[in-house]
TIDOSE-449613 format. One line per 4 residues: number of its first residue (from 1); their letters; for each residue x, y, z of N, C-alpha, C. Coordinates in Angstrom, 3 decimals. Example, Ala and Ser with C-alpha at 12.3 -4.5 7.8 and 13.67 -1.06 7.14 Angstrom:
BEGIN
1> as> 13.190/-5.690/7.800/12.300/-4.500/7.800/13.200/-3.300/7.800 ~ 12.850/-2.250/7.080/13.670/-1.060/7.140/12.900/0.030/7.870
//
This chain:
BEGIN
1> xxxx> -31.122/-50.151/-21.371/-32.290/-50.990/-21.286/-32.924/-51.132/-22.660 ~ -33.197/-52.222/-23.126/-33.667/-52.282/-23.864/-35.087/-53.410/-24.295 ~ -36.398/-53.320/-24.778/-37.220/-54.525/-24.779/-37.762/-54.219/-25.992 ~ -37.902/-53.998/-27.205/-38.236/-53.702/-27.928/-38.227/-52.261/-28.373
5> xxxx> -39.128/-51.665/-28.448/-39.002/-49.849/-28.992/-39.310/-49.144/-28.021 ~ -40.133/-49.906/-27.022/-40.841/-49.003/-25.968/-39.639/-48.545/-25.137 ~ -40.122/-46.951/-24.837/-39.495/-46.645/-23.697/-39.514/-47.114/-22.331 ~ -38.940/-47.697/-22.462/-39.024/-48.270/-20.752/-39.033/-47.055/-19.331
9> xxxx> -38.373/-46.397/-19.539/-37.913/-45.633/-18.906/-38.899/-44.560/-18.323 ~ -39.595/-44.302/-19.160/-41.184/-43.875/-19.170/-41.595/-44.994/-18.645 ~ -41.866/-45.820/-18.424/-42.687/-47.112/-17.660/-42.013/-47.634/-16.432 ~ -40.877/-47.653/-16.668/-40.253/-47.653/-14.962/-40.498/-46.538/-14.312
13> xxxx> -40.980/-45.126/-14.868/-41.027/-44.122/-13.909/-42.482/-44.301/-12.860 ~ -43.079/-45.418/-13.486/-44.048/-46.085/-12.488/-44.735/-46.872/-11.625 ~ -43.060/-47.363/-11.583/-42.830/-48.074/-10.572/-42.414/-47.911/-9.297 ~ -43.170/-47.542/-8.314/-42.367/-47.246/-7.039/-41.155/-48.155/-6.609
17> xxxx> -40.389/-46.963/-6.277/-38.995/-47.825/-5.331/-39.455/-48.718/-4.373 ~ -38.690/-49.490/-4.369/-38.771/-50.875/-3.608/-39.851/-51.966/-3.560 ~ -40.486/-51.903/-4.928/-41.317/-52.895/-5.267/-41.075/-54.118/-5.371 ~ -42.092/-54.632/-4.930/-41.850/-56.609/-5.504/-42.810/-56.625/-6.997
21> xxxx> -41.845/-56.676/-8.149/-42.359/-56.851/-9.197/-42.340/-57.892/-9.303 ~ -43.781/-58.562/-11.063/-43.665/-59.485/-11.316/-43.890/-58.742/-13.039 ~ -42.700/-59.529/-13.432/-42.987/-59.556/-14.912/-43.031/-60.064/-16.054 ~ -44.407/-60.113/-16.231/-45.690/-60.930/-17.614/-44.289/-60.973/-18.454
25> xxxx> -43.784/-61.904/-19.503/-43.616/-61.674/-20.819/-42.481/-61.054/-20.379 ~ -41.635/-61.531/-19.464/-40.191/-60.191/-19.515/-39.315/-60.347/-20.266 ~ -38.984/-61.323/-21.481/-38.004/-61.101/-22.695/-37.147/-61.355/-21.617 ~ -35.720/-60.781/-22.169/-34.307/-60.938/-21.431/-34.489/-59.993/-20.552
29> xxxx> -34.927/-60.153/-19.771/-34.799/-59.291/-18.362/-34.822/-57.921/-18.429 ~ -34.361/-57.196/-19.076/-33.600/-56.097/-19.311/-34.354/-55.004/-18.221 ~ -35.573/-54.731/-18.567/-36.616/-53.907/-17.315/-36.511/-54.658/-15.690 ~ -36.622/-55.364/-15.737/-36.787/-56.289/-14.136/-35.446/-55.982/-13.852
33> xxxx> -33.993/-56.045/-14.713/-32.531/-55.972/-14.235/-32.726/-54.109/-13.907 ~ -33.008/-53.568/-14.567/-32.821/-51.953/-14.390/-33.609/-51.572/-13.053 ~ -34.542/-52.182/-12.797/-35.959/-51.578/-11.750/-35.042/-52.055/-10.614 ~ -34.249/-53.659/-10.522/-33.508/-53.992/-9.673/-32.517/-52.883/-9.054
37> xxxx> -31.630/-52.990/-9.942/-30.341/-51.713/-9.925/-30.722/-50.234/-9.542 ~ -31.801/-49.693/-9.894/-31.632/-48.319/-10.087/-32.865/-47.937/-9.059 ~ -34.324/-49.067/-8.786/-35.175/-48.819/-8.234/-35.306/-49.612/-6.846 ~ -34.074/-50.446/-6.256/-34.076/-51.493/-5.483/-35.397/-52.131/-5.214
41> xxxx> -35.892/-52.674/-6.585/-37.087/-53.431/-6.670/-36.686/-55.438/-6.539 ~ -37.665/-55.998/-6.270/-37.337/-57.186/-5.840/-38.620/-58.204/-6.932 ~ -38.157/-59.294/-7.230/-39.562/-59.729/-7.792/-38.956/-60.780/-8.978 ~ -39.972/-60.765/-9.838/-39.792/-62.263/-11.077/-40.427/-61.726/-12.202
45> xxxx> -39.392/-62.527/-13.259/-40.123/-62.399/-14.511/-40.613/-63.775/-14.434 ~ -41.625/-63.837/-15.667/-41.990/-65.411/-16.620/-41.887/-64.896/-17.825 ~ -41.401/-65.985/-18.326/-40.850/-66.065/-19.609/-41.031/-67.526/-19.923 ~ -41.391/-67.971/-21.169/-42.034/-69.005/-21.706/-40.522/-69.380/-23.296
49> xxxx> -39.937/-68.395/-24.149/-38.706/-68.704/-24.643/-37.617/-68.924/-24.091 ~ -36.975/-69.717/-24.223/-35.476/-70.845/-23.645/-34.515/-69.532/-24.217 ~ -34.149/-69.228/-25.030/-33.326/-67.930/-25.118/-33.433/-67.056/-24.317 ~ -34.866/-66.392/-24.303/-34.847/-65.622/-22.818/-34.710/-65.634/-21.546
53> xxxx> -34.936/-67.019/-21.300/-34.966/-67.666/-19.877/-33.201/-67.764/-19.234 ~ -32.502/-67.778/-20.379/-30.996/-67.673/-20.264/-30.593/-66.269/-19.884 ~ -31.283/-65.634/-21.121/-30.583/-64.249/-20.735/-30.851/-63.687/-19.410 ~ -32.077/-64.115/-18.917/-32.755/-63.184/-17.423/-31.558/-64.190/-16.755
57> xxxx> -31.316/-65.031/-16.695/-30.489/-65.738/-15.737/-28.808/-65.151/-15.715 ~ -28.149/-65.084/-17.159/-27.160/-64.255/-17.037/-27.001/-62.926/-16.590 ~ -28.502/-62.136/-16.263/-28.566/-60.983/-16.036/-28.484/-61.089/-14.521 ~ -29.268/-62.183/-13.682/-29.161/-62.107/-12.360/-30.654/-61.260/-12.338
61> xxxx> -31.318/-61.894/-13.086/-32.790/-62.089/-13.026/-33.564/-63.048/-12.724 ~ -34.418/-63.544/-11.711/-34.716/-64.501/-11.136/-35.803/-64.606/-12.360 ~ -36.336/-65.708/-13.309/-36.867/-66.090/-13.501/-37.745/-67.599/-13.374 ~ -39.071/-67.398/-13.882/-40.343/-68.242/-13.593/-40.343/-68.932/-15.254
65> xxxx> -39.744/-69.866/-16.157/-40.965/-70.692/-17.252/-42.035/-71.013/-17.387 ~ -42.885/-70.695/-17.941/-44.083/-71.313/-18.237/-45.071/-70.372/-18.938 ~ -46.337/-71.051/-19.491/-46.999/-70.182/-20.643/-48.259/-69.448/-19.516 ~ -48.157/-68.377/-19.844/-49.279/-67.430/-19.888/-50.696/-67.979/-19.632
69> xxxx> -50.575/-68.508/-20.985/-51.941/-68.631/-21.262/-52.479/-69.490/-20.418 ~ -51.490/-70.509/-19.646/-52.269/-70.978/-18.242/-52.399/-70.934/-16.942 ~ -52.456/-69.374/-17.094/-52.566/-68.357/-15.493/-51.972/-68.304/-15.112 ~ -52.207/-67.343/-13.273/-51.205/-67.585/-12.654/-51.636/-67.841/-11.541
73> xxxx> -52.020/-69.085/-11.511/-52.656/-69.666/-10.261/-51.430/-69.662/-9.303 ~ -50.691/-70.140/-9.437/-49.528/-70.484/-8.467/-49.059/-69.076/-7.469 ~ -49.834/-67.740/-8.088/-49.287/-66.507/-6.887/-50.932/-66.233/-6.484 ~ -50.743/-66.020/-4.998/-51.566/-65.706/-4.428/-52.388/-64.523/-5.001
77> xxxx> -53.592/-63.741/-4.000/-53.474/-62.094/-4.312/-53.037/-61.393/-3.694 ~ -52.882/-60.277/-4.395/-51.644/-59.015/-4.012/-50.340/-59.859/-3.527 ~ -49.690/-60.378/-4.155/-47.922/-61.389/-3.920/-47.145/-60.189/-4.806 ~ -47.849/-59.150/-4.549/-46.940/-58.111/-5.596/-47.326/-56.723/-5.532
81> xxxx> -46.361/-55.874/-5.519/-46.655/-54.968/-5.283/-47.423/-54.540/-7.538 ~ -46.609/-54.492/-7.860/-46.766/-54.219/-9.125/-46.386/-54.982/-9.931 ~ -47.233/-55.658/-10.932/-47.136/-56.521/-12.351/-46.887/-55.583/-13.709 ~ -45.944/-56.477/-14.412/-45.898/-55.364/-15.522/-46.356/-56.879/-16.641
85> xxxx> -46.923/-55.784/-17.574/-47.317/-56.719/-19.104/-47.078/-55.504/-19.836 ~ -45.221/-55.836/-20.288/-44.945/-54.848/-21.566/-44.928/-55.667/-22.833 ~ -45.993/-55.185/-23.884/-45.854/-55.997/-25.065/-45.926/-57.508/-24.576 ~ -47.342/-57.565/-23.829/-47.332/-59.077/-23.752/-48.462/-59.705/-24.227
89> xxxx> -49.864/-58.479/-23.376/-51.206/-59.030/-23.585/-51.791/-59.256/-25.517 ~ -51.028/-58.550/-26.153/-51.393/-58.731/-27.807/-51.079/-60.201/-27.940 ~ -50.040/-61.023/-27.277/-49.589/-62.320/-27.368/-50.447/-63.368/-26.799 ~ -51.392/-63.080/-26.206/-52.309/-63.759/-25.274/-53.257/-64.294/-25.927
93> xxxx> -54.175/-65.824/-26.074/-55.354/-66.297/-25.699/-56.238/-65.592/-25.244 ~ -55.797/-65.631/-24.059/-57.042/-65.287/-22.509/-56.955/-63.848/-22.223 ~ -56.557/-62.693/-23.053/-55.998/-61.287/-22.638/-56.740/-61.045/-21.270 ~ -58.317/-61.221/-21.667/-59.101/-60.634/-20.545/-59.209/-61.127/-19.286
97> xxxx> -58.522/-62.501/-19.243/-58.383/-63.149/-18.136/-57.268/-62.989/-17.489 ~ -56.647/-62.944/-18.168/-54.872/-62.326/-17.775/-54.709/-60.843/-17.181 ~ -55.338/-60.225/-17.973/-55.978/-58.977/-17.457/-56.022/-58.650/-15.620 ~ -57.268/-59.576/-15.587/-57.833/-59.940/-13.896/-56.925/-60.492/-13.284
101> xxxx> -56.154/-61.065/-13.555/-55.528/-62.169/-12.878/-54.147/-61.351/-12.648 ~ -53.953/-60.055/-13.196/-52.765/-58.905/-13.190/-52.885/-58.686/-11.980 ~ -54.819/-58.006/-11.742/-54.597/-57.165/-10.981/-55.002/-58.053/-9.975 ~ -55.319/-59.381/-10.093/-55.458/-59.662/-8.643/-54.088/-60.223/-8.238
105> xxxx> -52.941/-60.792/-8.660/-51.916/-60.808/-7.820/-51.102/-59.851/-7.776 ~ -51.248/-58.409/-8.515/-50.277/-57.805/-8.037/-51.420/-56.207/-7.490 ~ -50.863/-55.427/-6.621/-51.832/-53.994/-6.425/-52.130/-53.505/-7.370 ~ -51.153/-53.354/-8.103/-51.052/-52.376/-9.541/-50.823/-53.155/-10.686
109> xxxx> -51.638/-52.705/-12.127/-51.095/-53.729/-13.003/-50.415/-52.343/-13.920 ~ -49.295/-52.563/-14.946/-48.698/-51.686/-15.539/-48.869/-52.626/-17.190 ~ -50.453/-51.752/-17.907/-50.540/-53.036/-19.241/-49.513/-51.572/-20.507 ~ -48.786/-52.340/-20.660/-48.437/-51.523/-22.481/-48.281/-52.357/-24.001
113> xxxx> -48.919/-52.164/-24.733/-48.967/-52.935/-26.014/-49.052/-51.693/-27.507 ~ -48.871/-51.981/-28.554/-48.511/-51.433/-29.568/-50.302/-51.008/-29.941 ~ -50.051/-49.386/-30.401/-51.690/-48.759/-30.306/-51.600/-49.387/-31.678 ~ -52.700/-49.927/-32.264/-53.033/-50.309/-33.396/-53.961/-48.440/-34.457
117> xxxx> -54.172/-48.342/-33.406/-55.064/-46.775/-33.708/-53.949/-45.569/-34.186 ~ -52.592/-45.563/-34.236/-51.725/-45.022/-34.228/-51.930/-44.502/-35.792 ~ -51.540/-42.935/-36.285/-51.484/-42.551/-37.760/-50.773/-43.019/-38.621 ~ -50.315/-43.893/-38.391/-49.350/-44.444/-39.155/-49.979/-45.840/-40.064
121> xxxx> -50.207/-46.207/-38.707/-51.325/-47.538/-39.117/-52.172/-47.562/-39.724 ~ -53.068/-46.594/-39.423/-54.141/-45.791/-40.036/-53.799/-45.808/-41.608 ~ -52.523/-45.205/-41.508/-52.540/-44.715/-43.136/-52.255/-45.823/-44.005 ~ -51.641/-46.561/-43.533/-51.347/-47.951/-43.977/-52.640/-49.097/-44.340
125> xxxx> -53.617/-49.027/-43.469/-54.939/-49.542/-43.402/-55.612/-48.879/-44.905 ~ -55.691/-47.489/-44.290/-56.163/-46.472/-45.768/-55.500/-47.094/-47.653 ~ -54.486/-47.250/-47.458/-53.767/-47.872/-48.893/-53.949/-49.288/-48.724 ~ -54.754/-50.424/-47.940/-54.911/-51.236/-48.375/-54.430/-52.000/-47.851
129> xxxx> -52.555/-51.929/-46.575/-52.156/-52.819/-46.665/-52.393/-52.789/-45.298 ~ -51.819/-53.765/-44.497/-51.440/-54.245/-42.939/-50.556/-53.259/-42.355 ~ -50.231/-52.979/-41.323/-49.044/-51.874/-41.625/-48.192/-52.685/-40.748 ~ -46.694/-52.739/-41.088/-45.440/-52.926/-40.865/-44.716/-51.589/-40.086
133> xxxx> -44.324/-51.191/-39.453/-43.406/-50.643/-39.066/-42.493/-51.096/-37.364 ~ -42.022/-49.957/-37.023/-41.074/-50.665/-35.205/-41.910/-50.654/-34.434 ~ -43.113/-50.648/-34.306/-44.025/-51.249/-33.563/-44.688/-52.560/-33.627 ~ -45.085/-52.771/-34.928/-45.797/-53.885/-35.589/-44.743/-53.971/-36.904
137> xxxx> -43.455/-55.048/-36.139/-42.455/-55.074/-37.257/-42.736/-56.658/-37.782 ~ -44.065/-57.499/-37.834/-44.279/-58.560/-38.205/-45.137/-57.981/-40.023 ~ -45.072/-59.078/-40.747/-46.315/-59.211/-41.960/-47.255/-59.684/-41.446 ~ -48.462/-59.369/-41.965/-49.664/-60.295/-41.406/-49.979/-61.437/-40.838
141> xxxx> -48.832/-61.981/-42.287/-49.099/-63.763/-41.898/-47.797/-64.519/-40.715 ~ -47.094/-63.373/-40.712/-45.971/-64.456/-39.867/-46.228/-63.663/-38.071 ~ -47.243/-63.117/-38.078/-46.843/-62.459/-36.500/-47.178/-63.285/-35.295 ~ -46.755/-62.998/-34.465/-46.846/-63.465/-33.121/-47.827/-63.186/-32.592
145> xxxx> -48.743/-61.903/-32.986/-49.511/-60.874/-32.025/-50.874/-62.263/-32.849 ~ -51.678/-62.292/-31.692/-52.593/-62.711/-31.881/-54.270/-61.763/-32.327 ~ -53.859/-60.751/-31.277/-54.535/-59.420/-31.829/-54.391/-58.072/-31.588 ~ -54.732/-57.418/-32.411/-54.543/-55.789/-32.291/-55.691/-55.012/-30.728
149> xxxx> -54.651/-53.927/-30.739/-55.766/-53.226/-30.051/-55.419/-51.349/-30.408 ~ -56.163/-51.056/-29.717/-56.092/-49.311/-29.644/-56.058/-48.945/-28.253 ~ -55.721/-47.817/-28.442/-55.294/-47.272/-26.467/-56.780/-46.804/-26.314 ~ -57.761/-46.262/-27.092/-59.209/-46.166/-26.350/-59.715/-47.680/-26.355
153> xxxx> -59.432/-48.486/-27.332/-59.906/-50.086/-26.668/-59.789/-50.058/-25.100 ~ -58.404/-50.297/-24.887/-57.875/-50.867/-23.624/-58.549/-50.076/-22.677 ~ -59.370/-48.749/-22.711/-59.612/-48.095/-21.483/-61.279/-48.556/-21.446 ~ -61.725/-49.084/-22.761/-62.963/-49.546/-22.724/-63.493/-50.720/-21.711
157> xxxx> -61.979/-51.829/-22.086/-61.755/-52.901/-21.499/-61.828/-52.934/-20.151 ~ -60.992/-51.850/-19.279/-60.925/-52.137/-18.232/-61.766/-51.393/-17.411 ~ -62.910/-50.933/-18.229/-64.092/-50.023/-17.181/-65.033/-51.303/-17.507 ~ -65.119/-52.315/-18.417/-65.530/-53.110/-18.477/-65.502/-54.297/-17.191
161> xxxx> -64.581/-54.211/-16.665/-64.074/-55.367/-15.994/-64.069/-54.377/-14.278 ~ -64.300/-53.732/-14.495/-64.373/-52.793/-13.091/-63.072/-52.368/-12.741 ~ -61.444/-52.356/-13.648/-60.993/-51.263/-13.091/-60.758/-50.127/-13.164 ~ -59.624/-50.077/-12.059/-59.500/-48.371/-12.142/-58.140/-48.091/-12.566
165> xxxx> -58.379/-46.700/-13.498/-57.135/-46.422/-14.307/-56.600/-45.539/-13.336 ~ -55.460/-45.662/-13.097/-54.963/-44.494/-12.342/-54.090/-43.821/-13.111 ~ -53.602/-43.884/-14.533/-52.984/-43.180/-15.028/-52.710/-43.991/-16.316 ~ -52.943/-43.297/-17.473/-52.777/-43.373/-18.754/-52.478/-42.252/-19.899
169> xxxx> -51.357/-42.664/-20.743/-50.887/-42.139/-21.747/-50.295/-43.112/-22.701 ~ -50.017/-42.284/-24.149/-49.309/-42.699/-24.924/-47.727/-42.701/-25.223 ~ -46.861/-43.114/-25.960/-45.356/-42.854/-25.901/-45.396/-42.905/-27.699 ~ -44.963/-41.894/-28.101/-44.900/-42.009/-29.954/-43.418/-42.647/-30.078
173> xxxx> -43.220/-43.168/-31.368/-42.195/-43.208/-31.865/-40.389/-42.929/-30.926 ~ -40.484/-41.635/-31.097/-39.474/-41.140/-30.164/-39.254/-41.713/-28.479 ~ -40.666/-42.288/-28.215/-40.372/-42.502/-26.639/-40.867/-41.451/-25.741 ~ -41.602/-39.978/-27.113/-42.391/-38.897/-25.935/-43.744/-39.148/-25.346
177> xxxx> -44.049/-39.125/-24.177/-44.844/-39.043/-23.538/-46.189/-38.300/-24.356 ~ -47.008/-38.890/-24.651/-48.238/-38.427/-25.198/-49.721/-38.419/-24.343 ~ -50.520/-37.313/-24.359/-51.096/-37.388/-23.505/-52.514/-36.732/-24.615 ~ -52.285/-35.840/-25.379/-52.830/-35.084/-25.995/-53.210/-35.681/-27.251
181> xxxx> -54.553/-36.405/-27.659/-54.855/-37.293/-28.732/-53.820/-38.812/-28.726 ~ -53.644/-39.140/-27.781/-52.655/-40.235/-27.481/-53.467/-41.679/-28.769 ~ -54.912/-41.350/-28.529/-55.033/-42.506/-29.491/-55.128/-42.616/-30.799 ~ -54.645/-41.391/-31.335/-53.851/-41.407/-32.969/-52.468/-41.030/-32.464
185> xxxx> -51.714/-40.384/-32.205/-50.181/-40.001/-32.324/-49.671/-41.103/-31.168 ~ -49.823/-41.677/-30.385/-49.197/-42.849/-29.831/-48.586/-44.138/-30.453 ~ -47.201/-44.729/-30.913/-47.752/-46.146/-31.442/-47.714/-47.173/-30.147 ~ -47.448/-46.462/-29.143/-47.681/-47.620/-27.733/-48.680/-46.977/-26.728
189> xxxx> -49.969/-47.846/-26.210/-50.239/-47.321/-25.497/-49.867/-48.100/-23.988 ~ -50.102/-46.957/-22.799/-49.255/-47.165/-21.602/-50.987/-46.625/-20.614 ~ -50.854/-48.210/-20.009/-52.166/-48.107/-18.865/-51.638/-48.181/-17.189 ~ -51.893/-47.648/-16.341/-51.702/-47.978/-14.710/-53.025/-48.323/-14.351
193> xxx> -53.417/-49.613/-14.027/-54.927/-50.194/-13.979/-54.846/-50.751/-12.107 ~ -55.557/-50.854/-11.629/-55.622/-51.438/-10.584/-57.011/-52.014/-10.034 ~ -57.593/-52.569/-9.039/-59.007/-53.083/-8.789/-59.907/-51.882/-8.071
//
C-alpha cells in the first residue's frame, strides 16, 4: 500500500471490518483497494486527477470525479459508515466545511494531514527557510497545499465545530505511532472525529 509517506496501515487499523467507506482525495486507490481485500470494506473514492481516476479503476476501485471544493451534496447523512481525508484537507478551499460535511455523511470521519508543528519544520522555520522534506516535499512557491496546519490546530478546530475526537495521535517519519508530544515529534497528524 502505498499513498504518499503516511502509514496507512496505522490508519486502516481504524477502520472497522466491513465498512462502507468513502474516500476524500483517494489518489490511486491504493487504501480503499487494501481496506477492500483485507478489511471486506465496501464504498468510493473521489478523486478529481484523470491519472488517478484510472488507476482506482485498474485497481477495481469504484470511483466518484469531481472537485472537493464543491461538497458533497450528492451523499446523504450517515451514507457511510466511515470517511477518510488522508492528505486531503491541506488541499482544500472550504477545509472547515469539508470538515462538517465528513462527518455528516459518514459516522466517523478519519482526518490525516502533514503536522506543520513537526521538529523538523520547526528547525527549518528557525534558519529562515520553508521546510522541504517527505512530508512537505513541495518549495513554497510550487505547492499544492493551500495551507499548513499542526496536530494541536486540528484538535482546536474540531472542538470548535462541536466534534468529538475519539481518538488521536501522531505517526513520525518511520510510520511509529506517536502519542507522547505528538505535536512536535509527529510529521503526520492522525484524527478519529465524529458528531
Amino acid at each position: 500500500m502505498s499513498k504518499g509517506l503516511v502509514n496507512l496501515q496505522a490508519i486502516a487499523a481504524l477502520v472497522p471490518a466491513g465498512s462502507r467507506v468513502l474516500d476524500l482525495g483517494c489518489g490511486d486507490g491504493a487504501l480503499l483497494a487494501w481496506l477492500q481485500q483485507h478489511k471486506d470494506c465496501t464504498g468510493y473514492g473521489v478523486e478529481l486527477d484523470d491519472a488517478n481516476v484510472l488507476a482506482c479503476v485498474r485497481r477495481g476501485v469504484d470511483v466518484l470525479q469531481f472537485n472537493l471544493d464543491e461538497g458533497l451534496g450528492q451523499f446523504g447523512n450517515a451514507s457511510f459508515d466511515v470517511v477518510l481525508q488522508i492528505d486531503t484537507l491541506q488541499h482544500l478551499r472550504n477545509a472547515e466545511t469539508m470538515l462538517l460535511e465528513t462527518v455528516r455523511v459518514g459516522k466517523q470521519g478519519i482526518i490525516a494531514f502533514p503536522n506543520f508543528a513537526h521538529w523538523n519544520n520547526r528547525l527549518s522555520i528557525a534558519r529562515g527557510r520553508m521546510p522541504v522534506n517527505a512530508r512537505l516535499p513541495y518549495e513554497w512557491y510550487n505547492t499544492p497545499n493551500i495551507r499548513v496546519g499542526t496536530y494541536a490546530d486540528f484538535g482546536v478546530l474540531a472542538a470548535r465545530n462541536g466534534l468529538r475526537v475519539r481518538d488521536s495521535f501522531g505517526l513520525n517519519d518511520a510510520g511509529q505511532v506517536e502519542r507522547s508530544l505528538p505535536n512536535l515529534r509527529a510529521s503526520t497528524a492522525v484524527y478519529l472525529v465524529s458528531k
